[in-house]
N, C-alpha and C positions, 0 to 999 in steps of 0.2 A: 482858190486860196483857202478858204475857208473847209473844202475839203481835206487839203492835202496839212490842214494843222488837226483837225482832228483825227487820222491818220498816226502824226508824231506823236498825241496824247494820248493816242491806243497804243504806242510802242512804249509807251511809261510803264501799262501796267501789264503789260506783255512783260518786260524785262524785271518788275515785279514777279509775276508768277513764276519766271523761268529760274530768279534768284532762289524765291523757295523749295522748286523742284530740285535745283543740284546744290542749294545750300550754299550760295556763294555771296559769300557777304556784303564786298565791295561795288556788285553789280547792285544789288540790293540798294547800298548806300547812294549810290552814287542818282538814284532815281530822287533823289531827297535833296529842294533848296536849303544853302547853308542858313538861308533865315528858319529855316524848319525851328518851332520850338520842341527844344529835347532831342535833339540828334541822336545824342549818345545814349541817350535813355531808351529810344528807340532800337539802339544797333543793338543792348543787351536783351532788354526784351526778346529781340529777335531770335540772336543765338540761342539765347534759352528756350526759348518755345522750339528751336530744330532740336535743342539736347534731348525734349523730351514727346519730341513727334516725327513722323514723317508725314510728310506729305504723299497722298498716295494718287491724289486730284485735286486740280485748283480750275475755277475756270470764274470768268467774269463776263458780266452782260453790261455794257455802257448804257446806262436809260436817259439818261438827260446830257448835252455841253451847250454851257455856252460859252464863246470865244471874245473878250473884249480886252481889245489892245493886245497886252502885253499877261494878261490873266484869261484863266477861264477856271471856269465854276463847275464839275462834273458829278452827277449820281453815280453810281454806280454798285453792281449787286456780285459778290465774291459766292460762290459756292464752293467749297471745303470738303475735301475728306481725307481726313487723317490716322493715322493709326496712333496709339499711345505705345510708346518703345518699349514699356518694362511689362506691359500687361495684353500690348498685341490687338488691345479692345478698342476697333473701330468709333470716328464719330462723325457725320457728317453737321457742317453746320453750313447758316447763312448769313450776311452780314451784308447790313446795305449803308452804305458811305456817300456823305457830301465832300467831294476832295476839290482843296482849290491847287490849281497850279500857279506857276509865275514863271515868264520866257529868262531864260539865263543864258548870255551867248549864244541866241539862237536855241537854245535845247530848253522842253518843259520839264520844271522840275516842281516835283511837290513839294509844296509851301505848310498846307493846315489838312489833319482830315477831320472830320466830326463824324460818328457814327450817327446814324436815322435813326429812332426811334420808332 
């Protein structure tokens, strides 16, 4: 059991990076609980970070879940490399995330992220 959910909460952010890579917003969205604070704040953010990037690699390491009930609690570490659209000038970064989810109908959706320090 326990396999096979963290499995579904690796296809969160599988459908996360795959959103970035072809820019598609609603796949994007849709990995997102409506309890999310700032939805929409998030959806523009977004757009605007693809107006003024590509994505040229995304990949992610899951370090920590844990699964309880209906939530689970995940680390996780995003490596980045993007290009900047007007100037072509590569950057790679890295960015490591406490993200909680919550089960929705069956499907995880993220609920909070907080970036690690």
């Amino acid at each position: 059991m326990e396999g096979k959910e963290a499995e579904k909460i690796g296809s969160v952010f599988e459908n996360i990076k795959q959103a970035n890579l072809q820019k598609n917003i609603d796949l994007f969205m849709s990995c997102f609980s409506c309890d999310f604070n700032g939805t929409e704040g998030k959806r523009l953010d977004t757009l605007k970070m693809w107006e003024n990037y590509n994505y040229l690699d995304l990949s992610y390491d899951l370090k920590r879940q844990t699964i309880t009930g209906d939530t689970a609690n995940v680390r996780l570490e995003w490596l980045v490399r993007t290009s900047q659209k007007m100037s072509g000038q590569l950057q790679n970064g890295r960015t490591v995330l406490d993200v909680t989810l919550k089960r929705e109908d069956g499907l995880w959706k993220i609920i909070n992220i907080k970036p690690v320090s």
